[in-house]
N, C-alpha and C positions, 0 to 999 in steps of 0.2 A: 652496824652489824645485826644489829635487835629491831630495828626503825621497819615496822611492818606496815607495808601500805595494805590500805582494804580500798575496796569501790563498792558503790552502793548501786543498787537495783528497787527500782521503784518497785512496790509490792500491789497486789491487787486492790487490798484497803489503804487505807491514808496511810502514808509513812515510806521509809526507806530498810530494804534489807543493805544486811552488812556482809560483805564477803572477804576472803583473803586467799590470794592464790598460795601461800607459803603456808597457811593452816587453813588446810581443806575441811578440817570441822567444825571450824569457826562458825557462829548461826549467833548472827545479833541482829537489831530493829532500832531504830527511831522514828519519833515523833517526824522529824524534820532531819538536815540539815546537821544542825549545831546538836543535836539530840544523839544522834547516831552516832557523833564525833565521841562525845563523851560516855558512850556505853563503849566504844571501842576498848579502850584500855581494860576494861573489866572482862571483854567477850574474851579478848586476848590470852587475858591472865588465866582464865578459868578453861581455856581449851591447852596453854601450858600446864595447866593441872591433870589433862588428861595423856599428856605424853609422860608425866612423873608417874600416873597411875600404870600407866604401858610400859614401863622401862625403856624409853626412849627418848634418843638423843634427840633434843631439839635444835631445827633447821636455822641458820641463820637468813633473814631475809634478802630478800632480791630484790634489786634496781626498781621503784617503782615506774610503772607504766603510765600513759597518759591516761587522765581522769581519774588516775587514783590518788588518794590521802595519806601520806606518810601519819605514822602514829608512834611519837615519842614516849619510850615506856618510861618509868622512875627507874631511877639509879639503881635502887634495889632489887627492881624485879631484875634487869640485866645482870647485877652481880649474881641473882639465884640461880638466872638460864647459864651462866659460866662456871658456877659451881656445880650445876647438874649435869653439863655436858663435860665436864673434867671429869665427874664421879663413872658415867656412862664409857669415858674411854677407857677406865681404868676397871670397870668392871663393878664398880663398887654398888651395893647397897646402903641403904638409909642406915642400916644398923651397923654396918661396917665403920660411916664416919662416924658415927656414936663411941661406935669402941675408940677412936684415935683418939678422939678430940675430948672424949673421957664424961661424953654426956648421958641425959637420961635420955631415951628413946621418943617421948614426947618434944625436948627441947629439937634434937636431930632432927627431925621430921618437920619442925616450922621452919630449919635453915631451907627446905625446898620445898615448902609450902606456897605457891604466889598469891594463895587466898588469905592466907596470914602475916600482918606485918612484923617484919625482924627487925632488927637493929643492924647498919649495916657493919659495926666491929665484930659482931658474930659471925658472918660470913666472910670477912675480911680472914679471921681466926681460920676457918675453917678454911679457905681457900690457901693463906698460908703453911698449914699443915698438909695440903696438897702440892706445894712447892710453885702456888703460883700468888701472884702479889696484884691485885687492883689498883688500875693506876685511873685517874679520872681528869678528865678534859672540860672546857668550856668553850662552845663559841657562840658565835650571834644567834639569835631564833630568828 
């Protein structure tokens, strides 16, 4: 649901740009290769920080295409995009689940922070006082 492919485009200078057709503002680089891969997750996280900033539901991704790279996010960051797109349909603000969930306004704002790491019982909390419950899966990589 979250599994964002990007594709890369050779840049003028040495390296690879990073694109993402599902986050059109996405703007990442590597070295190489294996370089770009692992700036991925980070370009990811930090362009879902600009949809928190915009009050905007985030997309779930699309079937990747050929030559593109699937990019597996952390468990967490997925619990945060499902706790922000439940808050989103429900209208809610950062300060709203604060009131519920009976927090200080700094701790509320790391539950949908992607730059900042949670704990995932926090969000677990918080997701269950929105009446929905995280279930989590494993299979082969």
């Amino acid at each position: 649901m979250y599994d964002y492919a990007i594709r890369f485009e050779q840049d003028t200078c040495p390296g690879l740009a990073v694109y993402c057709r599902d986050l059109p503002l996405l703007n990442s680089y590597g070295d190489d290769r294996e370089h770009a891969i692992s700036e991925a997750v980070d370009a990811i996280e930090t362009t879902l920080s600009i949809f928190v900033d915009q009050r905007l539901a985030i997309p779930a991704a699309s079937a990747p295409e050929a030559g593109e790279e699937v990019i597996h996010l952390p468990a967490v960051t997925v619990a945060k995009i499902v706790l922000w797109n439940e808050m989103m349909a429900r209208d809610m603000r950062k300060a709203d689940l604060c009131r519920l969930l009976g927090l200080a306004q700094t701790q509320g704002d790391r539950l949908v922070d992607f730059l900042h790491t949670s704990k995932m019982e926090a969000i677990e909390k918080a997701l269950a006082a929105l009446g929905k419950r995280l279930v989590v899966s494993v299979e082969a990589a």
